[in-house]
Backbone as JSON, one array per atom type, in Angstrom:
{
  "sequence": "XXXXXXXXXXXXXXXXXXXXXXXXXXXXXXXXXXXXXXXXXXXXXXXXXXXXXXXXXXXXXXXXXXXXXXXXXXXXXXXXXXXXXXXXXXXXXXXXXXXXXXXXXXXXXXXXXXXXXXXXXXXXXXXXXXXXXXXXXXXXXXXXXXXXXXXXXXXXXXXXXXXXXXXXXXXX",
  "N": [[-4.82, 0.22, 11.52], [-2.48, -0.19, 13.07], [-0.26, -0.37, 11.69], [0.3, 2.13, 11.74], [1.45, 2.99, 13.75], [3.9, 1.88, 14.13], [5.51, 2.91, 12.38], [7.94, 5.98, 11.59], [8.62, 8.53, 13.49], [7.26, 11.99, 12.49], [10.06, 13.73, 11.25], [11.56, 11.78, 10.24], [10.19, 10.09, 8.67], [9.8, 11.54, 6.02], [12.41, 10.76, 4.9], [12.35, 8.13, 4.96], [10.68, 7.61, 3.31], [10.67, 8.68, 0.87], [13.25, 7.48, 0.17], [12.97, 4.92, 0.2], [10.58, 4.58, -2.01], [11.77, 5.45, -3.8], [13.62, 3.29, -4.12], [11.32, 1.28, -4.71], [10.88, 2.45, -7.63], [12.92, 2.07, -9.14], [13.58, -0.64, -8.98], [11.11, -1.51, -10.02], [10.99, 0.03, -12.52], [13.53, -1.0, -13.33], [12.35, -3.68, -13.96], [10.97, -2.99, -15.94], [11.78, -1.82, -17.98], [14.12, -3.01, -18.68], [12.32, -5.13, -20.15], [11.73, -4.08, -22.3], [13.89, -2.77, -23.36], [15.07, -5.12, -24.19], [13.0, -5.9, -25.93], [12.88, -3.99, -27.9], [15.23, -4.33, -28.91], [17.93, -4.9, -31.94], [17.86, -7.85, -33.72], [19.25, -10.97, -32.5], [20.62, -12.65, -29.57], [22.51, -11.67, -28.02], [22.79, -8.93, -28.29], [20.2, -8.0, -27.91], [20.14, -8.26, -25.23], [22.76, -6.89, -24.46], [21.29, -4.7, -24.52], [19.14, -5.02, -23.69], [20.47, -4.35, -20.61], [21.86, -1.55, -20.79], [19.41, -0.14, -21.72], [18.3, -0.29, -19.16], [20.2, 0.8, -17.13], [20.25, 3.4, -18.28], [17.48, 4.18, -17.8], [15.97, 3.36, -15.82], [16.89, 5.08, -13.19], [15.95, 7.38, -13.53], [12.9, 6.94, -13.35], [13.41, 5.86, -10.64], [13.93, 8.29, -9.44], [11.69, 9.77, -9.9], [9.69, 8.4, -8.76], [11.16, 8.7, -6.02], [10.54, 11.53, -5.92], [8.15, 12.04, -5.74], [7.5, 10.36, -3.82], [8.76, 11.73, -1.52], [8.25, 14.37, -1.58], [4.83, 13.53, -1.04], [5.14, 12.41, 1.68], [6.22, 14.39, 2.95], [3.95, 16.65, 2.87], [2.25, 15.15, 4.16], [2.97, 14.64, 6.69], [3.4, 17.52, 7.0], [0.6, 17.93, 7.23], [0.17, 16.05, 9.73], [1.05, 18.0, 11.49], [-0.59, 20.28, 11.99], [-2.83, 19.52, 11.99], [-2.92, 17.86, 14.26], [-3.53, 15.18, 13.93], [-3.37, 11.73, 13.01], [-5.08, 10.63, 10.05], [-7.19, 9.08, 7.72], [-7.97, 11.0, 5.79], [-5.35, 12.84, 5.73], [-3.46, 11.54, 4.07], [-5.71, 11.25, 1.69], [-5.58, 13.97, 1.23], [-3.3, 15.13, 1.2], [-2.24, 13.51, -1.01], [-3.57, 14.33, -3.32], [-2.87, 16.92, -3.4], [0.32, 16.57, -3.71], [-0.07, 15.58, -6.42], [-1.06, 18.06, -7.44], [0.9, 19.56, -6.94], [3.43, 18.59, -8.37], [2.53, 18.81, -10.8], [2.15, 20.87, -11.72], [4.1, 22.64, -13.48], [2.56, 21.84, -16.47], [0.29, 23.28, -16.33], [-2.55, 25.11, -14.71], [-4.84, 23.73, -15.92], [-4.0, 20.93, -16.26], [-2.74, 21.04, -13.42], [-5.07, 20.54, -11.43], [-6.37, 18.76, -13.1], [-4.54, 16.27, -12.25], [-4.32, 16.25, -9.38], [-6.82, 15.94, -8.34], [-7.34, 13.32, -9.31], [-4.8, 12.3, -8.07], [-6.14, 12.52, -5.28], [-8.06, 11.17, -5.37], [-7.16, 7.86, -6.18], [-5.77, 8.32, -3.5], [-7.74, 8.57, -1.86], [-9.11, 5.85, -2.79], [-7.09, 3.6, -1.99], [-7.11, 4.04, 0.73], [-9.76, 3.43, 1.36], [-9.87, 0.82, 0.73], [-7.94, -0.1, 2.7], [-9.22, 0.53, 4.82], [-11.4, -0.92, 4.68], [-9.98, -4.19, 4.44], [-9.34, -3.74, 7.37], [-11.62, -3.61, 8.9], [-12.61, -5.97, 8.2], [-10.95, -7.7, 8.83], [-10.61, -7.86, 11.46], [-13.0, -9.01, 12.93], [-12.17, -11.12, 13.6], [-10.92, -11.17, 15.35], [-12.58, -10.39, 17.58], [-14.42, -10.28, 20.72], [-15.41, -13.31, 22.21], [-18.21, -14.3, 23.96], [-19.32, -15.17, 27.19], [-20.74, -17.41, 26.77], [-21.37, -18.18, 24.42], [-18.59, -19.48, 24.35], [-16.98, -22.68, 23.7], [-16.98, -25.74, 25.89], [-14.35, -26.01, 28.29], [-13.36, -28.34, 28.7], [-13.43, -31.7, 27.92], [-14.93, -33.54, 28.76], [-17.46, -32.58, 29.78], [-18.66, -31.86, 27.27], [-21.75, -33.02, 25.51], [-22.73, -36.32, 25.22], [-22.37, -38.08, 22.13], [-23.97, -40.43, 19.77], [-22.93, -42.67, 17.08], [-24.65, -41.83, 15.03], [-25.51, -39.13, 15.28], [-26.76, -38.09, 16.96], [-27.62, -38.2, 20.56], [-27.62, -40.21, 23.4], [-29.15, -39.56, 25.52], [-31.35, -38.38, 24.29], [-33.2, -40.11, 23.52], [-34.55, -41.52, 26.02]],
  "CA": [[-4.15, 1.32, 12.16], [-1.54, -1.02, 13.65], [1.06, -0.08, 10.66], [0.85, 3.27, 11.7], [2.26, 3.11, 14.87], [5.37, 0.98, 13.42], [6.45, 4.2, 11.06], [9.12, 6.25, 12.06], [8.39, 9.83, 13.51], [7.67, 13.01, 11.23], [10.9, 13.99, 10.33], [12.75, 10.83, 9.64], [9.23, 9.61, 7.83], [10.02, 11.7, 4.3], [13.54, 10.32, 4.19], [12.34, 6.89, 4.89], [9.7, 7.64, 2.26], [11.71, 8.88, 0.03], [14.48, 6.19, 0.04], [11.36, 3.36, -0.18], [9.76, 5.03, -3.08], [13.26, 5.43, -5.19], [13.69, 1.74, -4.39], [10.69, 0.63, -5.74], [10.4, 3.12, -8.92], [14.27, 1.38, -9.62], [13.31, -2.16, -9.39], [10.03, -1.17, -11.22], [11.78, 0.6, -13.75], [14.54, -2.07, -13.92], [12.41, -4.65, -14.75], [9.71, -2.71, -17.44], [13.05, -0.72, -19.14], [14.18, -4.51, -18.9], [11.83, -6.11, -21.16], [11.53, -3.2, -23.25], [15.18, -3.11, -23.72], [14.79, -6.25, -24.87], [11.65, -6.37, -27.07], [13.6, -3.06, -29.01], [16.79, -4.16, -29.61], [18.59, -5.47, -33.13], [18.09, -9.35, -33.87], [20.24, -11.52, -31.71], [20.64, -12.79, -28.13], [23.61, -11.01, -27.19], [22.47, -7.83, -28.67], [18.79, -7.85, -27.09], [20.64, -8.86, -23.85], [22.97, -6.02, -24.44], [20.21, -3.49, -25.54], [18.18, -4.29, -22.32], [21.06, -3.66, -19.68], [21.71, -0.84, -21.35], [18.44, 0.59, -21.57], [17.9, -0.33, -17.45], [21.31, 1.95, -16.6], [19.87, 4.59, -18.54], [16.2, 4.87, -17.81], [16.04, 2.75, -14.5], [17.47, 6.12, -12.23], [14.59, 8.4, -13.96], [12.11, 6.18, -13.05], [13.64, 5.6, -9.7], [14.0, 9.34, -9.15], [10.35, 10.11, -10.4], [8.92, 7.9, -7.56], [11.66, 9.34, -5.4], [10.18, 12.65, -5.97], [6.52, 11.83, -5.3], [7.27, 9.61, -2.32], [9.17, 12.93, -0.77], [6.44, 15.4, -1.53], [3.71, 13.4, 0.2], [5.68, 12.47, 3.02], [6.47, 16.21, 3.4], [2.41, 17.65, 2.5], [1.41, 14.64, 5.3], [3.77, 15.41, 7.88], [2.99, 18.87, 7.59], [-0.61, 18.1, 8.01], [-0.24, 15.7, 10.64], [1.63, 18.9, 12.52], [-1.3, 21.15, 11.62], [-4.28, 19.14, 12.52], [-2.07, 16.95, 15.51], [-3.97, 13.5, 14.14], [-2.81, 10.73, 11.95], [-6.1, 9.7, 9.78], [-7.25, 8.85, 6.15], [-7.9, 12.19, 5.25], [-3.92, 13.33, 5.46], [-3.28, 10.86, 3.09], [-5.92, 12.02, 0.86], [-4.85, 15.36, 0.59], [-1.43, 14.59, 0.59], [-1.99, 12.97, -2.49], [-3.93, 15.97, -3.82], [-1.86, 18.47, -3.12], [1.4, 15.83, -4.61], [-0.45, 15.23, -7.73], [-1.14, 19.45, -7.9], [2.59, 20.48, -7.12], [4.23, 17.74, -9.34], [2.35, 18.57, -12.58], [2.34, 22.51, -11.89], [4.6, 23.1, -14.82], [1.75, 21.47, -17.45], [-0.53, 24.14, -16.46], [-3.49, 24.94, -14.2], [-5.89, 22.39, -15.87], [-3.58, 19.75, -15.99], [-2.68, 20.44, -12.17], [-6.43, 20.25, -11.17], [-6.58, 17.03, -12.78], [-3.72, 15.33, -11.34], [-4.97, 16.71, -8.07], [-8.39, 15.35, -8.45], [-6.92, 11.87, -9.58], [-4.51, 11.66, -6.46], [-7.24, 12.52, -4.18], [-9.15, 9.39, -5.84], [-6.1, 6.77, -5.87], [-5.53, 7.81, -2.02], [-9.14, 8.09, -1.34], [-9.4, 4.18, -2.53], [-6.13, 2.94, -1.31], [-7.33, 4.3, 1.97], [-11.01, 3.04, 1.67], [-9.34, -0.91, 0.9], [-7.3, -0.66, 4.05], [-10.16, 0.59, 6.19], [-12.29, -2.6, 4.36], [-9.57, -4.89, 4.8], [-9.28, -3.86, 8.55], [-12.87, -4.32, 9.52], [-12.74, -7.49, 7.95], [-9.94, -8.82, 10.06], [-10.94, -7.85, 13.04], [-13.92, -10.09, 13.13], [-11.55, -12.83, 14.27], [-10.32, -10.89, 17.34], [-13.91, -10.21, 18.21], [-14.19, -10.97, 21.83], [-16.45, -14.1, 22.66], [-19.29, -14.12, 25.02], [-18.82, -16.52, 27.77], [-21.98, -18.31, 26.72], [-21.03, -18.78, 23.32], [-17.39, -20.04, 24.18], [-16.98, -23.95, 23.99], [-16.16, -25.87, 27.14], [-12.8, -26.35, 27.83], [-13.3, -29.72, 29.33], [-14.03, -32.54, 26.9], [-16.26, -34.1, 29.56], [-18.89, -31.81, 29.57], [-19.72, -32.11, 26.19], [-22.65, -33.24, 25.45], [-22.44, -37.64, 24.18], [-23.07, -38.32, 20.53], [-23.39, -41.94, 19.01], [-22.24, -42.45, 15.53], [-25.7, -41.48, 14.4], [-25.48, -37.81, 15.31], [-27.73, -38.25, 18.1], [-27.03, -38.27, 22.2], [-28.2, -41.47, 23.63], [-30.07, -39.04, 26.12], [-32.56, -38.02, 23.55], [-34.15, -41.23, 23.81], [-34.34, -41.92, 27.36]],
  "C": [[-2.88, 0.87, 12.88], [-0.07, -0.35, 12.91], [1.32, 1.12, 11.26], [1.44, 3.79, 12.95], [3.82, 2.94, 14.73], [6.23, 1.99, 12.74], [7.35, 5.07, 11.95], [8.24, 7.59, 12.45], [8.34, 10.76, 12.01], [9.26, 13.24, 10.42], [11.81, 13.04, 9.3], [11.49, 10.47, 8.43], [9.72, 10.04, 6.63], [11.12, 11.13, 3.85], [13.28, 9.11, 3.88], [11.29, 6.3, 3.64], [10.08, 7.39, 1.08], [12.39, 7.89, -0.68], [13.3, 4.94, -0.55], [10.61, 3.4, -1.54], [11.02, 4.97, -4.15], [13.31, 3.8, -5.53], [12.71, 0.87, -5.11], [10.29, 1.39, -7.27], [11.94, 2.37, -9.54], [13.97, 0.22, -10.14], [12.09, -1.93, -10.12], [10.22, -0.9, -12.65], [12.14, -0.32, -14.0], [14.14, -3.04, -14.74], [11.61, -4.1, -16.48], [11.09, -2.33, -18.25], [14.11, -1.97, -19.52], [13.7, -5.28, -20.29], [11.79, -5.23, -22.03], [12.66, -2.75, -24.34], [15.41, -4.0, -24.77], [14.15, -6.62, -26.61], [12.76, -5.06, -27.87], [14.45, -3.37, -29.61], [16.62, -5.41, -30.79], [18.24, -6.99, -32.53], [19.49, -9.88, -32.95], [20.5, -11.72, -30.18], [21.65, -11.63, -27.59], [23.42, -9.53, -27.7], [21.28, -7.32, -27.76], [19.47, -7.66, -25.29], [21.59, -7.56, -23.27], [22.3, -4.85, -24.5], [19.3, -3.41, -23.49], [19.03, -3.93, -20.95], [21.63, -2.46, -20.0], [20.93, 0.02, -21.19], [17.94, 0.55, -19.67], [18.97, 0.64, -16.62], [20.77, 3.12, -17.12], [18.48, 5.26, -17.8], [15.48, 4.18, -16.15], [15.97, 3.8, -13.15], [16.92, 7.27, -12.47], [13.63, 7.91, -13.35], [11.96, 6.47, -11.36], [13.42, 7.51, -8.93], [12.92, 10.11, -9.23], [9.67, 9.73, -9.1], [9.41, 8.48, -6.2], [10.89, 11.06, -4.56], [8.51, 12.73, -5.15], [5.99, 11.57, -4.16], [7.67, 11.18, -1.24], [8.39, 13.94, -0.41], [5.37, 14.73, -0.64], [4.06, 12.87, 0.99], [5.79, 13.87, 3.77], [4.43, 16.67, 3.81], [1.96, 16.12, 4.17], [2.27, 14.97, 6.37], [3.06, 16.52, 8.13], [1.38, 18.81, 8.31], [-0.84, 17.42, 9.18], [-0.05, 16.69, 11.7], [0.31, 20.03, 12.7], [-2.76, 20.83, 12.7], [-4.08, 18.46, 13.68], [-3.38, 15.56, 15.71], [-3.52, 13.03, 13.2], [-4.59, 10.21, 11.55], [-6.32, 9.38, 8.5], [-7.15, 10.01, 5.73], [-6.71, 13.15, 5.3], [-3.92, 12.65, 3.95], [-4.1, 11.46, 1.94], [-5.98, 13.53, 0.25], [-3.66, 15.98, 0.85], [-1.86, 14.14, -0.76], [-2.37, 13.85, -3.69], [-3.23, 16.53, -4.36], [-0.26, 17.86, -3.64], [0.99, 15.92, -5.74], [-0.59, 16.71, -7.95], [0.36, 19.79, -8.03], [3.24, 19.85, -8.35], [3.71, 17.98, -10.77], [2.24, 20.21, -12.82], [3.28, 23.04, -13.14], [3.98, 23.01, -16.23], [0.61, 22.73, -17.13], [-1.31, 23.79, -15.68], [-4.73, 23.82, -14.53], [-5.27, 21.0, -15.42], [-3.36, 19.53, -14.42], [-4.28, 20.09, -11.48], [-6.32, 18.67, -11.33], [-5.77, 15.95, -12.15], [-3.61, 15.05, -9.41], [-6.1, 15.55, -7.64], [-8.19, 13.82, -8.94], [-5.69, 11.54, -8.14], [-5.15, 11.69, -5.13], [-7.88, 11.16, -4.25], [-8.71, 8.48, -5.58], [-6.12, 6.46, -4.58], [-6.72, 7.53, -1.45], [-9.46, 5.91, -1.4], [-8.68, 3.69, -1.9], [-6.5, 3.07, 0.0], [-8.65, 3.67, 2.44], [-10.73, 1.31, 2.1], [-8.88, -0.74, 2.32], [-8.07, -0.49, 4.99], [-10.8, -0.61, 6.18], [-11.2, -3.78, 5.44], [-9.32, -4.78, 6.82], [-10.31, -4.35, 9.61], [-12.69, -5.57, 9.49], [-11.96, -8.36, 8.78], [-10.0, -8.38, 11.38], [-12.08, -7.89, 13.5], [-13.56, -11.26, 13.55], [-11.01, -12.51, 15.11], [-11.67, -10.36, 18.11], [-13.73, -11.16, 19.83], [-15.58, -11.94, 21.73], [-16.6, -14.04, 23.71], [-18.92, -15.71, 25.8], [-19.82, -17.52, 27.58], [-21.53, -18.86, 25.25], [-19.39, -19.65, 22.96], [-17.52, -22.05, 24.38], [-16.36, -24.89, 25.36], [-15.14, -26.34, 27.03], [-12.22, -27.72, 28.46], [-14.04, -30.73, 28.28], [-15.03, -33.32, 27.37], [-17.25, -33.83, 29.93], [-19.44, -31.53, 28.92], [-20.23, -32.82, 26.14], [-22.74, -34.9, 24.26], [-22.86, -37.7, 22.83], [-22.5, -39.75, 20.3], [-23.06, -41.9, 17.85], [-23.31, -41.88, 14.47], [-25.75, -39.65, 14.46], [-26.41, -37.47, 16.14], [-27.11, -38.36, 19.49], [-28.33, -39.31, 22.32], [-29.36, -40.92, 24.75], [-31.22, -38.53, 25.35], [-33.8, -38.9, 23.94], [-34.41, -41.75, 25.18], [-35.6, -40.88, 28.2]]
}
């Protein structure tokens, strides 16, 4: 929950969304429309080479504009709900993603939006389940210790050991 302090307020959030999501559907794009470029084009280095910058100006700024789109929408659908319900928790996110995956495929038709619905509910549902995991998990090492179980902080009050793994007081 740390990250989510760090984010920018509602309104600036969709732009910053936005902008973040173009950037990586670009460089995403760039590199797949990259090799693909590549692997398509005519025999020859300088052809292939030509073929895939080429194909990365063309199809690179679709790509980029696709993720653009997606990132905007559920920045918008969570905003709104954080304004609605006035909390930040997993369950924005998952229906933000919902309700992104319903609007964005609304032109394929009522089944298809259902399912794209019902598959971004799932995506955010996990993405959201990992980060709750991964959070428990690391914050087992800021667990506070008990003053009984802390080690002393004087090296002279531990307890002697000879090279045997024994304290010479055992025997005594």
């Amino acid at each position: 929950m740390v990250e989510e302090y760090a984010r920018e307020p509602c309104p600036w959030r969709i732009v910053d969304d936005c902008g973040g999501a173009f950037a990586m559907g670009a460089i995403g794009g760039s590199l797949f429309h990259s090799i693909a470029g590549y692997k398509n084009a005519p025999s020859g280095k300088t052809r292939r080479l030509y073929s895939a910058l080429q194909t990365v100006k063309l199809k690179a700024p679709v790509v980029g504009g696709s993720f653009a789109a997606w990132g905007g929408t559920f920045s918008l659908i969570d905003c709104t709900l954080v304004g609605l319900r006035h909390k930040e928790d997993p369950w924005n996110s998952i229906a933000s993603g919902a309700a992104t995956g319903f609007i964005l495929s609304m032109r394929s038709g009522l089944a298809a939006s259902i399912g794209s619905a019902a598959i971004g509910g799932v995506l955010l549902a996990l993405i959201e389940g990992v980060g709750i995991l991964f959070t428990r998990m690391s914050a087992e090492q800021y667990k506070p210790v008990g003053p009984l179980e802390q080690p002393p902080e004087d090296p002279s009050q531990l307890p002697a050991k000879s090279i045997f793994g024994t304290s010479p007081a055992q025997f005594q």
